[in-house]
Every structure is written in structure tokens, then in C-alpha cells.
C-alpha positions in Angstrom: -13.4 9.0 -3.6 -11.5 8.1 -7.0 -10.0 5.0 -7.7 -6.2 6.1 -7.3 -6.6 8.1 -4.0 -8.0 5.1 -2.3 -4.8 3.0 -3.5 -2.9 5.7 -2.4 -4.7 5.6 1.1 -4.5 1.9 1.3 -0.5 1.9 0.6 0.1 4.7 3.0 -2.1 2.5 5.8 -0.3 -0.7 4.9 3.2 1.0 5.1 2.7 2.6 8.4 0.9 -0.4 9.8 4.2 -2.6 9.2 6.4 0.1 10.1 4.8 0.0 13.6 4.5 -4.1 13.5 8.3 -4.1 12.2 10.4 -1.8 14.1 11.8 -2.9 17.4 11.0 0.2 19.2 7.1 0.7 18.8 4.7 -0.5 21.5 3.2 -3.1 18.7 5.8 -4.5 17.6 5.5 -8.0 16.6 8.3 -9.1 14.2 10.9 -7.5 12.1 9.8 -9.0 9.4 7.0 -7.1 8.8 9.5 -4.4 7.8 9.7 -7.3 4.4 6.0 -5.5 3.5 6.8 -2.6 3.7 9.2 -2.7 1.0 6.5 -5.0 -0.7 4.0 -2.0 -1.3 6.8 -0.1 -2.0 8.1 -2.2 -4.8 4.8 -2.1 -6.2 3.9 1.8 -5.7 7.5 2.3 -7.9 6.2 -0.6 -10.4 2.9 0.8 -11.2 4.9 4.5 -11.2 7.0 3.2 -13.8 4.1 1.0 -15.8 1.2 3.0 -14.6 -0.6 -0.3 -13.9 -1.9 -1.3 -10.8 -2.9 -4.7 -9.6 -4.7 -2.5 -6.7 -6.5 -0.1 -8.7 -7.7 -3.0 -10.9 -9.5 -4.3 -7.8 -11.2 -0.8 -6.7 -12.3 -0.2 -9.7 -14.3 -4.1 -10.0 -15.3 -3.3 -6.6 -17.2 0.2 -7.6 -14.7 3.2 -7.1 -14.8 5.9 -9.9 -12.2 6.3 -12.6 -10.5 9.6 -11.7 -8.0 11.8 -13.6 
């Protein structure tokens, strides 16, 4: 996998992670403020949209990932 489709998989598995931890309704919920990350990654997914840097990608790439286009 390239570099961007992991962040892309991380932030989509963070987001629905504290969407089930954060809304009153699911079997796992724990607190609503969980629903505070999930605007977190989604800060930083329309930062890095707008930069096109990303503190995330920085860190798969030191950790091995490919470069992709």
C-alpha cells in the first residue's frame, strides 16, 4: 500500500471508531466525548486538503510506506 491510502485508511478507522465510542445509541458507547476526535481527524484531513501536508503521512513514510502518486 502507498503512503496516502494508509492515512486515508487510518482516518476512516479513527472516525468510525469514535463515532461508535461517541454516539449515545451504539452498543459501545463510552462517552460523548469521543465525538471531540472525530472532528479532530477531520480538522486535520481538511488541513492537509488545503496544505497538502500531513503530520500522518510524514510518519508512514519514516515507518517504510511507499511514496505514491
Amino acid at each position: 500500500m502507498k503512503s496516502w491510502q494508509i492515512v486515508r485508511l487510518v482516518a476512516g478507522t479513527f472516525i468510525l471508531v469514535s463515532l461508535a465510542l461517541g454516539i449515545p445509541g451504539s452498543p459501545v458507547f463510552v462517552s460523548m466525548w469521543w465525538l471531540a476526535f472525530t472532528a479532530f481527524v477531520g480538522v486535520n484531513l481538511l488541513q492537509s486538503g488545503l496544505t497538502k501536508w500531513c503530520l500522518m503521512e510524514v510518519i508512514v513514510r519514516k515507518l517504510g510506506a511507499p511514496v505514491g502518486s
